[in-house]
C-alpha positions in Angstrom: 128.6 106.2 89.1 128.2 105.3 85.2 129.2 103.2 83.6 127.9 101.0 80.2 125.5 98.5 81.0 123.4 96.5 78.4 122.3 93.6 80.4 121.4 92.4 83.5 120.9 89.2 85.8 117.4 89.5 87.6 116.6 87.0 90.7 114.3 86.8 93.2 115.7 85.8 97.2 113.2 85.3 99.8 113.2 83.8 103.6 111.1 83.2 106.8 113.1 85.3 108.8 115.8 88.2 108.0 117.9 90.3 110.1 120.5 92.9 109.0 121.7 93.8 112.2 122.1 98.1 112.4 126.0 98.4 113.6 124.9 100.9 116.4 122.9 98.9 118.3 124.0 97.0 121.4 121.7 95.0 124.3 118.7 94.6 121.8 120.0 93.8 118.2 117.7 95.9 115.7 117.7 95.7 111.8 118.1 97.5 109.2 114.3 97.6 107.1 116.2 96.5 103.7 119.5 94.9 102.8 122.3 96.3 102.6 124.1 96.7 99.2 126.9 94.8 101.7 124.7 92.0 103.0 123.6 91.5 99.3 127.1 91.6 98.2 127.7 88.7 100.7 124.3 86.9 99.8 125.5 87.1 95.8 129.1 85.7 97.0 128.0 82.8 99.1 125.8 81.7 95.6 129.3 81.7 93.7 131.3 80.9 95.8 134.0 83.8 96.9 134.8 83.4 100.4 134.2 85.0 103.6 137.6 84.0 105.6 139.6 87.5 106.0 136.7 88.7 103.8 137.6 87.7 100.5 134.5 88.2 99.2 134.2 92.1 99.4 137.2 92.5 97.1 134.9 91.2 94.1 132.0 93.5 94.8 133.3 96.9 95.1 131.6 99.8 93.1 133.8 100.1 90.4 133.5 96.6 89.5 129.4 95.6 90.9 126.2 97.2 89.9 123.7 95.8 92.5 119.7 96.7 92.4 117.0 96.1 95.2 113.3 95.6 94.7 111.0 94.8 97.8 107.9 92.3 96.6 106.6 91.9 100.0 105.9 94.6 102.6 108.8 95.2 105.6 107.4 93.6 108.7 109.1 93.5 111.8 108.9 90.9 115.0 111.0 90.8 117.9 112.6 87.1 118.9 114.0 86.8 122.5 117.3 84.6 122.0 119.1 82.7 124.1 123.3 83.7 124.0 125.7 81.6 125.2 129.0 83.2 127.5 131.5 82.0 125.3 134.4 83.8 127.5 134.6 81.5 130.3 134.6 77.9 129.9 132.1 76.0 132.2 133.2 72.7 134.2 130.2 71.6 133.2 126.9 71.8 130.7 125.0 72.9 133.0 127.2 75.6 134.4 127.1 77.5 130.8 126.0 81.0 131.6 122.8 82.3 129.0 121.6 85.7 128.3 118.4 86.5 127.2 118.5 89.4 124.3 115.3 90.3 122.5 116.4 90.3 118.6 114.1 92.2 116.2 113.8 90.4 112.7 112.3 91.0 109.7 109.2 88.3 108.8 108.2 86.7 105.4 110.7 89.0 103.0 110.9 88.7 99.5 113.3 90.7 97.0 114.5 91.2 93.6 117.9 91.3 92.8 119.5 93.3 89.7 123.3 92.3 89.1 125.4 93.0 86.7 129.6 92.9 86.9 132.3 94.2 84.9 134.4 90.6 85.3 133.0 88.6 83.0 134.1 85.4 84.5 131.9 86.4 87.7 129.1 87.3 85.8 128.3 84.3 83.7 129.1 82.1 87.1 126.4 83.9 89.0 124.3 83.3 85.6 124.9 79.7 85.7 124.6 78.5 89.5 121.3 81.0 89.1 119.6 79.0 86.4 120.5 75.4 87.7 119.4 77.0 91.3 122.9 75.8 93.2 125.0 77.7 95.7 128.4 77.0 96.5 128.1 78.3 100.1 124.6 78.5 102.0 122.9 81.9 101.3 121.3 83.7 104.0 119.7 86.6 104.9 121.8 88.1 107.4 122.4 86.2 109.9 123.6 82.5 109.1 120.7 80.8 110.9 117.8 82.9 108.3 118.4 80.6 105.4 117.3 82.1 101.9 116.1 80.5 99.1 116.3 81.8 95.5 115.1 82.3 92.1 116.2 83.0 89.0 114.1 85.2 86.8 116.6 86.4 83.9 118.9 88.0 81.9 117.2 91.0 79.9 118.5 93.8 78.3 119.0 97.4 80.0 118.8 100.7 78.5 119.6 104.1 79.9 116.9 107.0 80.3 117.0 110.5 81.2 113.9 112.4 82.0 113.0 116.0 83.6 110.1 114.6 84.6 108.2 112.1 87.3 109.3 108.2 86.9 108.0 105.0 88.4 110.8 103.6 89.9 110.3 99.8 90.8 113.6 99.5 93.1 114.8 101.2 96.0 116.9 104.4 95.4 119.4 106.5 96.6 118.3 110.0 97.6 121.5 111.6 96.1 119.6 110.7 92.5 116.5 112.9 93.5 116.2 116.3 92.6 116.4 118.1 96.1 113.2 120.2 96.2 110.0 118.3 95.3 111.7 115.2 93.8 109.1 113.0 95.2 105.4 112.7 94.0 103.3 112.2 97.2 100.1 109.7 96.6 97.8 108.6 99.6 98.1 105.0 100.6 101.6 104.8 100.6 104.5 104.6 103.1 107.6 106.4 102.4 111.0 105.8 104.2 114.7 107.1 104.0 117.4 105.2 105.9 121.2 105.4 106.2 122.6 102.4 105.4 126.2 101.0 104.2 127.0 100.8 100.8 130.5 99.4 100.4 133.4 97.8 102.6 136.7 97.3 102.8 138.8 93.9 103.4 138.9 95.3 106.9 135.0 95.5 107.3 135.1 99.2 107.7 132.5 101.4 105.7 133.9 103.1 102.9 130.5 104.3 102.0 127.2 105.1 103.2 124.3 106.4 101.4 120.8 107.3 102.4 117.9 104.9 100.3 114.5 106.2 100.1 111.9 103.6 99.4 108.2 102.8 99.8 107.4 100.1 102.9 104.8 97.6 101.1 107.1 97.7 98.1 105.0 100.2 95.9 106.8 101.8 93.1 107.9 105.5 93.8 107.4 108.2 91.1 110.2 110.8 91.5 112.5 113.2 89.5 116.0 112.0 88.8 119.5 114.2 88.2 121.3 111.4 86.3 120.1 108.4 84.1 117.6 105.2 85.8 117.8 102.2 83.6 114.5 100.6 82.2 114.2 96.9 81.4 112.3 95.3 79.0 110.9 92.1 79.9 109.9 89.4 77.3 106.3 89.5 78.7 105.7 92.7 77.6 105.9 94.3 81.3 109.0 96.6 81.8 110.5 97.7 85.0 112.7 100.9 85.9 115.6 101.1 88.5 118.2 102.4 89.9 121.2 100.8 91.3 122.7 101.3 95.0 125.8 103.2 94.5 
């Protein structure tokens, strides 16, 4: 999906513990390796403040309106947490009558990312801008789960420009494998960990996926050179250093 983009918000989210819970899994909770474009969606919402009741939020970030980008700057590392769950059917006569189940929750440890944002709503836009650079949220960010509190960042705004190229790019953030060219779209180097995973992209007010999409990234967060069909957008950084993505769509 184009559309014309000259600037960006860039911020970094981190937390001790993250978990992004994969919608087929029952007994033992697993997560997804990366966010979501939804969970970031609702991460993005909570900072300014749309609300979740009947899921508000998800009406401001759909595809049309939202360009979202994900960078990892730590490695994906998993542990598994045993939890204890509360039976929240019945209603005990007493405290110490509540029934407890034991379920073994895998989480992600010590994750760090980079978030690329930009919004066709002005108003939405320059009120992410503003809670980012005096670091307040409305609504308590997270990573996931409500309990794996995140704490954030801002890095910028900085211009964007679109490139084409036939041949192999560096691309800093995680991408969509529908952007690779189909037969040897990747450039394999030693010492790096490739992964693909299906993961939703956008929902409806009725929490039902609208859109899934299958991101291909590299586990420690190492940029991945490939050949793109469409357009990757480069930003410049005032430093000097410049940084080429592609958004979740």
């Amino acid at each position: 999906m184009s559309r014309s983009i000259n600037k960006v918000l860039i911020f970094d989210a981190w937390g001790d513990y993250a978990h992004f819970r994969r919608f087929y899994t029952t007994t033992s909770p697993l997560t997804f390796p990366i966010p979501p474009r939804t969970a970031l969606c609702g991460l993005i919402g909570a900072i300014i403040g749309k609300e979740k009741e009947n899921n508000e939020y998800l009406r401001h970030f759909s595809l049309n309106e939202a360009s979202i980008g994900l960078r990892l700057l730590k490695p994906v590392k998993k542990v598994m947490i045993a939890e204890n769950l509360i039976d929240t059917e019945k209603s005990p006569k007493s405290f110490y009558n509540i029934k407890r189940t034991r379920i073994r929750f895998e989480f992600l440890k010590d994750q760090k990312y980079r978030i690329y944002f930009h919004h066709t709503d002005e108003d939405i836009y320059q009120q992410l801008k503003e809670n980012l650079m005096n670091h307040k949220s409305v609504y308590t960010p997270c990573l996931g789960l409500s309990e794996n509190i995140a704490n954030f960042k801002f890095v910028g705004e900085f211009k964007v420009k679109s490139e084409t190229t036939r041949e192999y790019v560096q691309i800093n953030s995680v991408l969509p494998t529908e952007k690779i060219v189909e037969k040897q779209g990747i450039k394999l180097n030693f010492g790096v960990e490739y992964f693909s995973i299906k993961v939703p992209i956008e929902l409806n007010l009725d929490r039902i996926v609208t859109k899934y999409s299958n991101i291909f990234f590299e586990r420690t967060g190492k940029p991945v050179e490939a050949k793109l069909i469409s357009h990757y957008w480069n930003i410049d950084y005032t430093s000097g250093t410049n940084e080429n993505i592609v958004f979740i769509e």
